[in-house]
N, C-alpha and C positions, 0 to 999 in steps of 0.2 A: 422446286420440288425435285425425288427423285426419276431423274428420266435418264433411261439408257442413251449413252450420246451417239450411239447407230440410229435409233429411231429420228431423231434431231438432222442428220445427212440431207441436205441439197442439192442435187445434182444439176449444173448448166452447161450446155452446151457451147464449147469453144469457137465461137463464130468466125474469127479473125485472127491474129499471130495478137499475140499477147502488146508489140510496141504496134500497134494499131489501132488501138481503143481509144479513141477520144476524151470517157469519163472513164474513169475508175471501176467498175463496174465491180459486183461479188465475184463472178466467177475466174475475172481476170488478178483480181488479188490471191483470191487460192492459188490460181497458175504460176503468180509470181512465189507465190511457199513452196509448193511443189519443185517449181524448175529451179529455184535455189538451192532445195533438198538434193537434185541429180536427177530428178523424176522429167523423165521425157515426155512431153504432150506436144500436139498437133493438132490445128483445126478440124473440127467435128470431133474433137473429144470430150467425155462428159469429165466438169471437173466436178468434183465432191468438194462441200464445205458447209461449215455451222456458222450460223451468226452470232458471235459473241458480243459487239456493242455495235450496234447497225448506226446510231447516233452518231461515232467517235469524229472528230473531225479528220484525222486522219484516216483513208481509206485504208490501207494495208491492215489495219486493225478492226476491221467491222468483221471481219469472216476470220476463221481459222479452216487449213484441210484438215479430216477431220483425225491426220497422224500427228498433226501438230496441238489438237484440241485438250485443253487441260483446265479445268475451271469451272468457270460458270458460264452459262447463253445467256444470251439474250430472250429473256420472256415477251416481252413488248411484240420482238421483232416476228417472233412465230404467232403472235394473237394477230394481229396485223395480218398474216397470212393467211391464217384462217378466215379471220373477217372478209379478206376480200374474194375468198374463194367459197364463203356462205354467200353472199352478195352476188357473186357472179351465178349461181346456182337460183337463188332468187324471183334474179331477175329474167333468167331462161324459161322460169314455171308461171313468169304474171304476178311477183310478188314482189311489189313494191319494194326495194331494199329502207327507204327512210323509216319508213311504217315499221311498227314495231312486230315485230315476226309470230304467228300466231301461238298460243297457250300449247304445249304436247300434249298430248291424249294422254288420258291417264286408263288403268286398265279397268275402272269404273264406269266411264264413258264408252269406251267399246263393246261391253258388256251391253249397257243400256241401249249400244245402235243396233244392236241382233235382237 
């Protein structure tokens, strides 16, 4: 759909110098886009980036930053996210994440609980 690709921005935190990273990680391939653009980062910087094909076998292409961002995201990679941040919300309130999440109130129901 249409989605502002500002609202899409992931922000992670630069743990480590970029040839330190043992896996590929998102944030460290932005960094690599970045520092190839001339853009200077340093550990504990937040980097910005969108998930464009979080699948791709190649890591460099799972993220764009998002000056580099042209195209299409990844939808998959943002429900994903969501899911696991319903889940983890969830599971902080006593609700079961497997179990199917309860029916929303409708404004019928509310009505009827007064």
């Amino acid at each position: 759909g249409d989605v502002d690709p500002g609202e899409l921005v992931i922000r992670r935190r630069l743990g480590k110098g970029v040839g330190e990273y043992a896996a590929s990680v998102a944030q460290r391939s932005a960094a690599l886009q970045l520092l190839h653009a001339g853009q200077g980062l340093e550990v504990g910087d937040d980097v910005p980036f969108i998930y464009t094909d979080q699948d791709n076998p190649n890591p460099l292409c799972r993220v764009r930053a998002p000056e580099f961002f042209s195209g299409s995201y990844d939808r998959e990679a943002y429900v994903r996210l969501l899911e696991d941040a319903a889940y983890t919300v969830w599971r902080g309130i006593g609700v079961d994440p497997a179990a199917r999440p309860p029916p929303v109130p409708t404004l019928e129901r509310w009505v009827r609980r007064g």
